[in-house]
C-alpha positions in Angstrom: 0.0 0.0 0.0 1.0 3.5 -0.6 0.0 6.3 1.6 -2.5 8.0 -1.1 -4.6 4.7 -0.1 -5.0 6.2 3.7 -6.6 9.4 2.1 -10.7 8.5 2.5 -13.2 9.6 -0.3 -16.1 11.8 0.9 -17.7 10.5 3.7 -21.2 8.3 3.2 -22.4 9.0 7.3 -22.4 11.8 9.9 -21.6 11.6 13.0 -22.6 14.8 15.5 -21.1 13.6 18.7 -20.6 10.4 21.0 -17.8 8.7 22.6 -15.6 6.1 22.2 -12.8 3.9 24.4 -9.5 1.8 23.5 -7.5 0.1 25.4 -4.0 -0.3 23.8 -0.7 -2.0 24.6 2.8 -2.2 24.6 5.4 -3.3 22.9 8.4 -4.6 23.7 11.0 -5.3 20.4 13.1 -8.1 19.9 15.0 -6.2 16.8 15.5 -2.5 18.1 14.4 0.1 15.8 16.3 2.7 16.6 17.1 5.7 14.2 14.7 7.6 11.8 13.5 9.9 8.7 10.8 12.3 7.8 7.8 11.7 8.2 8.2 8.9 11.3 10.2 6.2 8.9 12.3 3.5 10.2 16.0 3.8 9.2 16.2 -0.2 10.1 13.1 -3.4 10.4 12.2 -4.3 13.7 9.5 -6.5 15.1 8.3 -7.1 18.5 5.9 -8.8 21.2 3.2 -7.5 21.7 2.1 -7.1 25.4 -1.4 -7.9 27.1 -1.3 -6.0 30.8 1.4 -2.9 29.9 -1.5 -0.4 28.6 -2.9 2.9 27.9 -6.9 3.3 28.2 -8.3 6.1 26.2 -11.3 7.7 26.7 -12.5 9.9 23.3 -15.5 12.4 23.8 -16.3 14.0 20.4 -18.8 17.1 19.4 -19.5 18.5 15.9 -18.5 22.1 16.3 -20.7 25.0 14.7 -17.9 26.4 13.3 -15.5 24.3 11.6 -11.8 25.9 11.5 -8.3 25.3 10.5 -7.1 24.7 14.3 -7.7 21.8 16.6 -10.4 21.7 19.7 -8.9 19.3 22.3 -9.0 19.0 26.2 -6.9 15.9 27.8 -6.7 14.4 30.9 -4.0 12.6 31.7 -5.0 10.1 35.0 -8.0 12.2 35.9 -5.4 15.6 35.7 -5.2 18.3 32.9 -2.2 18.0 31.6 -1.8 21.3 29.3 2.1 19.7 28.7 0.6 17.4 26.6 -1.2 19.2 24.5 1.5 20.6 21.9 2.5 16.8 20.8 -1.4 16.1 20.4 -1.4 18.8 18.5 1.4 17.7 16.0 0.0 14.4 15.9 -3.0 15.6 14.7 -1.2 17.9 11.9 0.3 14.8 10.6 -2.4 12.8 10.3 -5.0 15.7 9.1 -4.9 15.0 5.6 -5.9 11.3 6.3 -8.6 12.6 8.9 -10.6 15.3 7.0 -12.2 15.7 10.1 -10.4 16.8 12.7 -10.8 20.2 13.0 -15.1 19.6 12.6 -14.8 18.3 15.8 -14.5 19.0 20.0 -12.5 16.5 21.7 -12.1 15.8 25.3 -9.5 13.2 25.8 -9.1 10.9 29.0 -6.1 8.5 29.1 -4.4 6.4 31.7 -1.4 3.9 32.0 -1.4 0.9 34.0 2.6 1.6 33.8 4.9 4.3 34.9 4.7 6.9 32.0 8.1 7.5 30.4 10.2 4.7 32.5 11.3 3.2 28.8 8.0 0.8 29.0 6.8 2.5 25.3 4.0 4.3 27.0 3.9 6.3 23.8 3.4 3.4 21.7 0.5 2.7 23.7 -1.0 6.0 24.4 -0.5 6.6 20.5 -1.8 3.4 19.2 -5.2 4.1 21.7 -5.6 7.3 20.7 -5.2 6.3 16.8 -7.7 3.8 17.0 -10.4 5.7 18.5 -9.6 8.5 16.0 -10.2 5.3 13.3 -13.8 4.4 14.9 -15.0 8.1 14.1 -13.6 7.5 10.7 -15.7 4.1 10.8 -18.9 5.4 11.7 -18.7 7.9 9.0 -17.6 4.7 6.3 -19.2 1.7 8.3 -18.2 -0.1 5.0 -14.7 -0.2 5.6 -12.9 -3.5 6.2 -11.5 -4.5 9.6 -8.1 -5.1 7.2 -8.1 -1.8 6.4 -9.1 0.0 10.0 -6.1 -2.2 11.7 -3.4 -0.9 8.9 -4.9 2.0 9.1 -4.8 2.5 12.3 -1.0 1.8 12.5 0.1 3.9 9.9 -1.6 7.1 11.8 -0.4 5.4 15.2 3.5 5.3 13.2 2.6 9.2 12.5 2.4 9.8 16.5 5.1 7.2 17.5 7.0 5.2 15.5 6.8 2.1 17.5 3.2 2.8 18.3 2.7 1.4 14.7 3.4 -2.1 16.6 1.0 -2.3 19.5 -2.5 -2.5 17.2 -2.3 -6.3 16.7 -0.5 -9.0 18.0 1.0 -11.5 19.2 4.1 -10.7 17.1 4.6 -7.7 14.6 7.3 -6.4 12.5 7.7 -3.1 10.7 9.6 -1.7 8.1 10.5 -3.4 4.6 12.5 -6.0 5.0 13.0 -9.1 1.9 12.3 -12.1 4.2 8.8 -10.2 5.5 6.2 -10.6 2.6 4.1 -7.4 2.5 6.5 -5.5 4.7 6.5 -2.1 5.1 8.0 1.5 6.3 4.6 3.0 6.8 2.8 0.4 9.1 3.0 -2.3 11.4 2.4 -5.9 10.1 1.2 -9.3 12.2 4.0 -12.0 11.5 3.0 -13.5 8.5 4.0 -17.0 9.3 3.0 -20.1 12.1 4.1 -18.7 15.7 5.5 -21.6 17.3 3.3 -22.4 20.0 5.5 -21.6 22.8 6.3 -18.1 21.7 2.6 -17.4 21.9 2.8 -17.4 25.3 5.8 -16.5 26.5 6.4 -13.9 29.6 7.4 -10.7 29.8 8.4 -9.4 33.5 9.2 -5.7 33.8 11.7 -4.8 36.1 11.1 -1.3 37.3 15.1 -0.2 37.9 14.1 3.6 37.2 10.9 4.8 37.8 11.0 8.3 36.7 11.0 10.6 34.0 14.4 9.0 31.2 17.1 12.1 31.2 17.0 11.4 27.1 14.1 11.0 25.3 13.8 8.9 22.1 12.9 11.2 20.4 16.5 12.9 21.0 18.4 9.5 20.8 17.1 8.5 17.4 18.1 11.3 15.9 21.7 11.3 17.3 21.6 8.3 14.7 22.0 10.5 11.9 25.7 10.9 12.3 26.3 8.4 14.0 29.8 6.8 13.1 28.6 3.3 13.6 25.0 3.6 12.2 25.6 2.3 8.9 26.7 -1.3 10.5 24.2 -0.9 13.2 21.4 -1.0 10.2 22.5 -3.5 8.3 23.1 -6.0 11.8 19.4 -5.3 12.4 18.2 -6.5 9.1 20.5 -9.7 9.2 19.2 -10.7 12.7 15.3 -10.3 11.8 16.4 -12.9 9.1 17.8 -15.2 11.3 14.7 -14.3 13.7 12.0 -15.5 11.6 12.7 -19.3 11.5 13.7 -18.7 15.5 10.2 -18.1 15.9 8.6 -20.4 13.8 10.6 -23.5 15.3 10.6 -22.7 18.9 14.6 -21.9 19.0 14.9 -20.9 22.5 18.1 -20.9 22.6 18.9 -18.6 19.4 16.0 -16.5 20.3 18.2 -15.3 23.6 20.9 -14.9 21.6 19.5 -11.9 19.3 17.6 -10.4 21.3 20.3 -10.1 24.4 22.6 -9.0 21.6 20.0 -6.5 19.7 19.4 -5.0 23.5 23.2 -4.3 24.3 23.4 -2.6 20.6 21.0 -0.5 21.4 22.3 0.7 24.3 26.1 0.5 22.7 24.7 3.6 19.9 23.5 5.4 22.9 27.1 5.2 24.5 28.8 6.3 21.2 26.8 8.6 20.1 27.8 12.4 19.7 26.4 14.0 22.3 26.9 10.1 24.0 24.2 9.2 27.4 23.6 6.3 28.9 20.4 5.4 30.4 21.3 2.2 32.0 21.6 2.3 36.0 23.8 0.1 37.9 20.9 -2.1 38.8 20.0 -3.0 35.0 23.4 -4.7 35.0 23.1 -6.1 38.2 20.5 -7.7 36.7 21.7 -8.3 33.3 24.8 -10.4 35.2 22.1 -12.5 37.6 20.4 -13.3 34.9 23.7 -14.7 33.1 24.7 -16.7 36.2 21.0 -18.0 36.8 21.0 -19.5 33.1 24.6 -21.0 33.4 23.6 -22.8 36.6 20.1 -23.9 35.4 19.8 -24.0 31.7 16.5 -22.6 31.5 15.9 -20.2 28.9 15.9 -16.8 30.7 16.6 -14.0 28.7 17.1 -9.9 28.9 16.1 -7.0 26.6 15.7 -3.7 26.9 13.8 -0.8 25.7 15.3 2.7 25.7 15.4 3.5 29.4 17.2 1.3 32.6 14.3 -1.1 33.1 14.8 -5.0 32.1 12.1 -6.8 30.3 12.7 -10.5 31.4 11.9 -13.2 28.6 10.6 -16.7 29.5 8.5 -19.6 28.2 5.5 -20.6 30.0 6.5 -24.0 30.6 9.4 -22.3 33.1 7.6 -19.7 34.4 7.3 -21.2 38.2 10.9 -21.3 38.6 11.5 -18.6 37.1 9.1 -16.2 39.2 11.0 -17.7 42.3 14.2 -16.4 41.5 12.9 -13.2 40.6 11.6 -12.6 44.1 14.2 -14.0 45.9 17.4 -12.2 43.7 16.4 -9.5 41.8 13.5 -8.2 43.5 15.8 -5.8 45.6 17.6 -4.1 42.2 14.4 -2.5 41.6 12.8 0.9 42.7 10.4 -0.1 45.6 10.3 -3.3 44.8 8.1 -2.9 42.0 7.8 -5.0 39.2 5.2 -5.9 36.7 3.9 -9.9 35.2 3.1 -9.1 31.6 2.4 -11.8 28.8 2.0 -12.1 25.3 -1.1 -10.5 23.8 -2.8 -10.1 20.7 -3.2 -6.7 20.2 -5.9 -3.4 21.2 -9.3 -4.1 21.8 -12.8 -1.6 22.3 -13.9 -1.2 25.2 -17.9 -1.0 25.9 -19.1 2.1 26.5 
């Protein structure tokens, strides 16, 4: 698809006002995209779980103003709080995706959205928050076409999500998505998010995902900042092209249940990540001690068990912890008893594969 395709013919309904709810989650990446082009484009493939408990609820109120105009009408809430901060990147989102949403500035819009995750700890709560607030965007759109295909409203709803966060593009569906054009990926593209397009083996489809809180707070670089540090970055040519070859050597991981060569990439796709942070011009790091306390527990705890534990990170100090279900007991016990005490208060969270967004009742 091109993006002339996004760009909806006149409208057959009308909608005057009503309301509509999301609930959208997060994504963690197995291959890191990390660096990026006008308008939101992926300088490298990536693909990712998608998550089931790590998510943002959004709450969409919409009016038909008397007077239509050529600015946005929009209040937000952000966890019952105005949050006047916010509004500026609604506001760009919103820009962006204007041409492929006549209707935007027709309309009031009181927003309500809420985490069930710290915001901005490096859990992708813009990928979520994004992806929600895309999707309910895509529901008006639907009421005004209630012929359009529920094809169409997902990929549609990830190429505006891509347009607000590029990793956003990632959290519609699930369990397992990849983005950006890439020969091994059939259909593949740069401007949405696409379900794996072969068999899941069975135990990736329910493989865990426990967040380990190291940092809390608000990251001292944003992602926004660190992907474009990529764009002169002496290493970023190589980085690219190691991100393409391990999504090739990813697909059959995941399609024959290669536990042991799935820890492999991903370990190594999370510590290159982190490496173009650390050698990058302004360079940052946003690992704490504690993430590699962690990362070196985790290393001992496979050695002297075998069981197939694994690390990644996103862009931030937490550590997403990796696991098939068949080892999840075990694997819960140690981390209570070891690595419980590396995180911020304690606090951790159990998340799980999922399959995507859903609508909530109203």
């Amino acid at each position: 698809m091109i993006e002339s395709e996004f760009i909806p013919e006149p409208y057959s309904g009308e909608l005057p006002e009503g309301e509509v709810s999301w609930s959208s989650p997060s994504n963690i990446a197995l291959v890191k995209y990390w660096g990026k082009y006008d308008p939101q484009l992926p300088a490298n493939p990536s693909i990712s779980l998608t998550l089931e408990n790590s998510r943002t609820t959004t709450n969409l109120e919409y009016s038909k103003r008397k007077h239509a105009g050529t600015d946005f009408s929009i209040n937000f809430l952000f966890e019952g709080n105005e949050r006047l901060d916010f509004i500026p990147k609604i506001n760009t989102f919103f820009k962006r995706i204007e041409n492929y949403l006549p209707f935007l500035t027709e309309y009031d819009f009181n927003i309500r959205s809420s985490n069930s995750f710290p915001h901005s700890s490096g859990i992708a709560s813009s990928a979520s928050a994004m992806s929600a607030l895309a999707l309910c965007l895509m529901s008006i759109e639907k009421g005004m076409y209630p012929e359009m295909s529920d094809d169409f409203f997902n990929r549609k709803a990830s190429f505006l999500s891509r347009l607000g966060s590029g990793s956003a593009c990632r959290s519609i569906e699930g369990p397992v998505v990849a983005w950006g054009q890439h020969e091994d990926v059939p259909e593949s593209s740069d401007l949405f998010g696409l379900p794996f397009p072969f068999e899941l083996h069975h135990d990736f489809k329910s493989y865990h995902d426990a967040i380990l809180l190291v940092h809390e707070g608000q990251k001292e670089v944003s992602s926004t900042v660190g992907h474009d540090l990529m764009k002169n970055h002496p290493y970023a040519s190589t980085r690219f092209e190691q991100a393409n070859q391990n999504l090739s050597e990813l697909i059959p991981i995941l399609q024959i249940g290669d536990l042991k060569g799935f820890t492999k990439i991903v370990e190594q796709e999370a510590l290159a990540l982190h490496a173009m942070m650390m050698t990058s011009s302004p360079y940052f790091v946003l690992m704490k001690p504690n993430t590699l306390n962690i990362i070196n527990k985790v290393w001992g705890f496979r050695a002297e068990t075998g069981l197939n534990l694994c690390f990644t990170l996103d862009a931030g100090a937490n550590v997403h912890l990796l696991f098939p279900d068949a080892e999840s007991e075990e694997i819960y016990e140690f981390i209570k008893n070891e690595l419980v005490a590396y995180c911020e208060n304690g606090h951790y969270i159990c998340d799980q594969v999922g399959i995507g967004a859903r609508l909530n009742p109203m």
